[in-house]
C-alpha positions as a Markdown table, in Angstrom:
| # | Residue | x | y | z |
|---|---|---|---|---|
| 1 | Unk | 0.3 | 6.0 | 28.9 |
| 2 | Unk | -2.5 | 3.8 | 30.1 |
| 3 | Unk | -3.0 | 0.5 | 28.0 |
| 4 | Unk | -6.9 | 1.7 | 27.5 |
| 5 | Unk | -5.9 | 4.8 | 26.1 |
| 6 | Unk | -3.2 | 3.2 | 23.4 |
| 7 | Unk | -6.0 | 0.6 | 22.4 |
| 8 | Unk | -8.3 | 3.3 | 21.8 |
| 9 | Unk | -5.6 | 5.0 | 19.9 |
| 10 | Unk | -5.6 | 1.9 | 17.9 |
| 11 | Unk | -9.0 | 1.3 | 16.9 |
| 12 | Unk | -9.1 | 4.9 | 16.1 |
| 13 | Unk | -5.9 | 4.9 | 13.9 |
| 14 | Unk | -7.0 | 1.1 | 12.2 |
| 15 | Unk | -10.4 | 2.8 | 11.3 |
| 16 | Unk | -8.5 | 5.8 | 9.9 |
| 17 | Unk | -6.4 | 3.3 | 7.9 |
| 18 | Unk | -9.4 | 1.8 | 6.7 |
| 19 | Unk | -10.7 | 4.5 | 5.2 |
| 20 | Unk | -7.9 | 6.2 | 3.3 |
| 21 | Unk | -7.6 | 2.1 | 1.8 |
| 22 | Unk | -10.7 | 2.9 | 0.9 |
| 23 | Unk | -10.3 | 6.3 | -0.7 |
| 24 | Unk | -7.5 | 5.0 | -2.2 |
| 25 | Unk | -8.7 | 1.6 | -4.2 |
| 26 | Unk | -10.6 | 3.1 | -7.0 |
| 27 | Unk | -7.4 | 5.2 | -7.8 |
| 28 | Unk | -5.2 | 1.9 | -7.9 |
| 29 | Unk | -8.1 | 0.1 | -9.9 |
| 30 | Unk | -7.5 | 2.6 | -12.7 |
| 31 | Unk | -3.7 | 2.6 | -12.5 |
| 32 | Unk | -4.1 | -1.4 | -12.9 |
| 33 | Unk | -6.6 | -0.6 | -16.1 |
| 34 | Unk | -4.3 | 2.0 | -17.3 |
| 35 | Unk | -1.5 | -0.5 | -17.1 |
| 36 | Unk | -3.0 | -3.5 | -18.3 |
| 37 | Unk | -4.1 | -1.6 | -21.5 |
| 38 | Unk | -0.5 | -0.7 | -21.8 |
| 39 | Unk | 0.7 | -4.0 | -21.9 |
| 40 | Unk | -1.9 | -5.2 | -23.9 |
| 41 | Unk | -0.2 | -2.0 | -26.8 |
| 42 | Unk | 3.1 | -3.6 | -26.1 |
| 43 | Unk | 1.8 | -7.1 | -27.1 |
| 44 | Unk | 0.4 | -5.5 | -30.4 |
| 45 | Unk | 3.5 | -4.1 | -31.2 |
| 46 | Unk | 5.6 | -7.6 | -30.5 |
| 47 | Unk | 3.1 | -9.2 | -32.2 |
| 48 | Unk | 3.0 | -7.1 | -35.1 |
| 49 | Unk | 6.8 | -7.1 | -35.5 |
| 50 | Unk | 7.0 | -11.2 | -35.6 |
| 51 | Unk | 4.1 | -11.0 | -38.2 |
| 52 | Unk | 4.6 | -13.0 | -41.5 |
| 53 | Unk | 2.4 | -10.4 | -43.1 |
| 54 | Unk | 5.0 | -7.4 | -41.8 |
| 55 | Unk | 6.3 | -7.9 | -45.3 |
| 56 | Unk | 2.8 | -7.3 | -46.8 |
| 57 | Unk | 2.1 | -4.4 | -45.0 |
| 58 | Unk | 5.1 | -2.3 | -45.6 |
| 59 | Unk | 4.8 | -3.0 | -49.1 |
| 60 | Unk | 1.4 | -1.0 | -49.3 |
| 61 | Unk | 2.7 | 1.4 | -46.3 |
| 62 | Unk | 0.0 | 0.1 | -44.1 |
| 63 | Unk | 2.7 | -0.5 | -41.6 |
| 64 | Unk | 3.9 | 3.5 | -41.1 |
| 65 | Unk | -0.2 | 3.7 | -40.6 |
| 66 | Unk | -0.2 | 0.8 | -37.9 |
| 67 | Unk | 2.8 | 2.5 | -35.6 |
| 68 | Unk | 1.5 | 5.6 | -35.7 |
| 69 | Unk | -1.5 | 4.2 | -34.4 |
| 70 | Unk | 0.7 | 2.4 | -31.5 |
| 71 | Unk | 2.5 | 5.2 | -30.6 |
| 72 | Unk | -0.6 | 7.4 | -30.3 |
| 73 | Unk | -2.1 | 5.0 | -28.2 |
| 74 | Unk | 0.9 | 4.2 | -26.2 |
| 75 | Unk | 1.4 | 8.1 | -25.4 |
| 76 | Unk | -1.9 | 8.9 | -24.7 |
| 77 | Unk | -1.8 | 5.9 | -22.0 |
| 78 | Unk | 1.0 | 7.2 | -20.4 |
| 79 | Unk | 0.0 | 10.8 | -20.5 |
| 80 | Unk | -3.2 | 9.1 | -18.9 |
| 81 | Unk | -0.9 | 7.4 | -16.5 |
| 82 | Unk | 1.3 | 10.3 | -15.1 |
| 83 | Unk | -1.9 | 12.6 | -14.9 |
| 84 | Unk | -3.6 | 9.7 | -12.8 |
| 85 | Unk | -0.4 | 8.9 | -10.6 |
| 86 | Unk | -0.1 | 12.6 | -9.8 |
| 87 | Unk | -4.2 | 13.1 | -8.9 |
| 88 | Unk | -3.4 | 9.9 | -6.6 |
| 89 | Unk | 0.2 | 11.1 | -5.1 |
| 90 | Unk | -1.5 | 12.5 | -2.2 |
| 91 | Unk | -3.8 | 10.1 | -1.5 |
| 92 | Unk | -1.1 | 7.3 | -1.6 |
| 93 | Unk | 0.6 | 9.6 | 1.0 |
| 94 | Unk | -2.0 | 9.5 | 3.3 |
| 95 | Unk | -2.6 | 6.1 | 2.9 |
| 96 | Unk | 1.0 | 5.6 | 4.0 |
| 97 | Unk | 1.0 | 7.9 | 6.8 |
| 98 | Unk | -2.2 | 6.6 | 8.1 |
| 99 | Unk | -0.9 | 2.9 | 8.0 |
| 100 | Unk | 2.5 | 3.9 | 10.0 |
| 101 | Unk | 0.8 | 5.6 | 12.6 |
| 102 | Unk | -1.4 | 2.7 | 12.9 |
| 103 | Unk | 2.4 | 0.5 | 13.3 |
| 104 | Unk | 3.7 | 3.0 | 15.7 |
| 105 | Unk | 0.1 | 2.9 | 18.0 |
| 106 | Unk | 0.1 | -0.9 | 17.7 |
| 107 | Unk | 4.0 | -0.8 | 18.7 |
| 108 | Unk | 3.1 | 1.5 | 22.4 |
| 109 | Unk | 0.4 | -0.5 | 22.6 |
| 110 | Unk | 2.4 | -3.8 | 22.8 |
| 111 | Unk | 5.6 | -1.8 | 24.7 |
| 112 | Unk | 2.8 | -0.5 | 27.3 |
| 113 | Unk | 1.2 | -4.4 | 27.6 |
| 114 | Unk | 4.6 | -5.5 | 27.9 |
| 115 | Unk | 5.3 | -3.0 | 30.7 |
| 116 | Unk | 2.8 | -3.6 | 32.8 |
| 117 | Unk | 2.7 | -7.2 | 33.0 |
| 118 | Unk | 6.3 | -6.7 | 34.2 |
| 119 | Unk | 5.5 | -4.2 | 36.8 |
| 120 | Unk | 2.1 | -6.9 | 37.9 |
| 121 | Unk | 5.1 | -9.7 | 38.0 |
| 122 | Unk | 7.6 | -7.3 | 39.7 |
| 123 | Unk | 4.6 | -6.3 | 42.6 |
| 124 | Unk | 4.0 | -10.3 | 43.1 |
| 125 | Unk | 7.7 | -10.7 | 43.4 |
| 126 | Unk | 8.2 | -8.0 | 46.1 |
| 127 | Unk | 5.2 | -9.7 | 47.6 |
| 128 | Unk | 6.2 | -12.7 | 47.8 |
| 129 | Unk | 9.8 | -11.7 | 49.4 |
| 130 | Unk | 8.0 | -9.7 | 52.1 |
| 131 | Unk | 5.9 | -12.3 | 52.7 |
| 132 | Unk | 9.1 | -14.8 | 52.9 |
| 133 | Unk | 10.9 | -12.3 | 55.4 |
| 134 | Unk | 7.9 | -12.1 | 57.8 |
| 135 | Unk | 7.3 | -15.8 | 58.2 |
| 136 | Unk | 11.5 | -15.9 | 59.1 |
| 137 | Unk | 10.6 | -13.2 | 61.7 |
């Protein structure tokens, strides 16, 4: 395959990548949101168990109160979560297909560079040994 056509091949697979990065960032935004706020739950929750005041608020029941609270948050982050990561599964797989096609076009393109500056070199090279034999003529 011509070396013009590959690097056309190229530019049109890097724009391609381009865009489904682009289609895919907000989704990874969120998941980093959606994560972060789950870490910042699991922070309360160590937190609240090396509280002094633990002792305080079981003593009044506030504490049944508080992990209910944690573990309705927590599970309606991750229901978030796996609703989000399943909306974005196939737009992370055609993310990834578009960036290894863009790999495999950049990798003909180098193999077909490669290829022909061998067969230039080979050309001189039989050139220059015709050239050699005439002048012994």
């Amino acid at each position: 395959m011509k070396t013009k056509v590959l690097s056309d091949l190229v530019t049109l697979a890097r724009t391609q990548l381009i865009k489904q990065q682009q289609r895919a960032k907000p989704g990874l935004n969120v998941l980093r949101e959606l994560r972060a706020q789950s870490a910042t739950i699991d922070e309360l929750d160590r937190r609240s168990k090396s509280s002094a005041d633990m002792h305080q608020l079981r003593a009044i029941g506030a504490d049944v109160l508080w992990r209910g609270w944690l573990d309705r948050q927590r599970r309606e982050l991750n229901t978030q979560l796996a609703r989000h990561l399943a909306e974005q599964d196939h737009i992370l797989r055609d993310l990834r297909k578009a960036q290894g096609q863009h790999d495999a076009l950049v990798s003909l393109l180098e193999d077909a560079e490669s290829n022909a500056t061998q067969r230039v070199s080979r050309a001189r090279d039989v050139q220059l040994l015709e050239s050699a034999l005439r002048s012994r003529r």
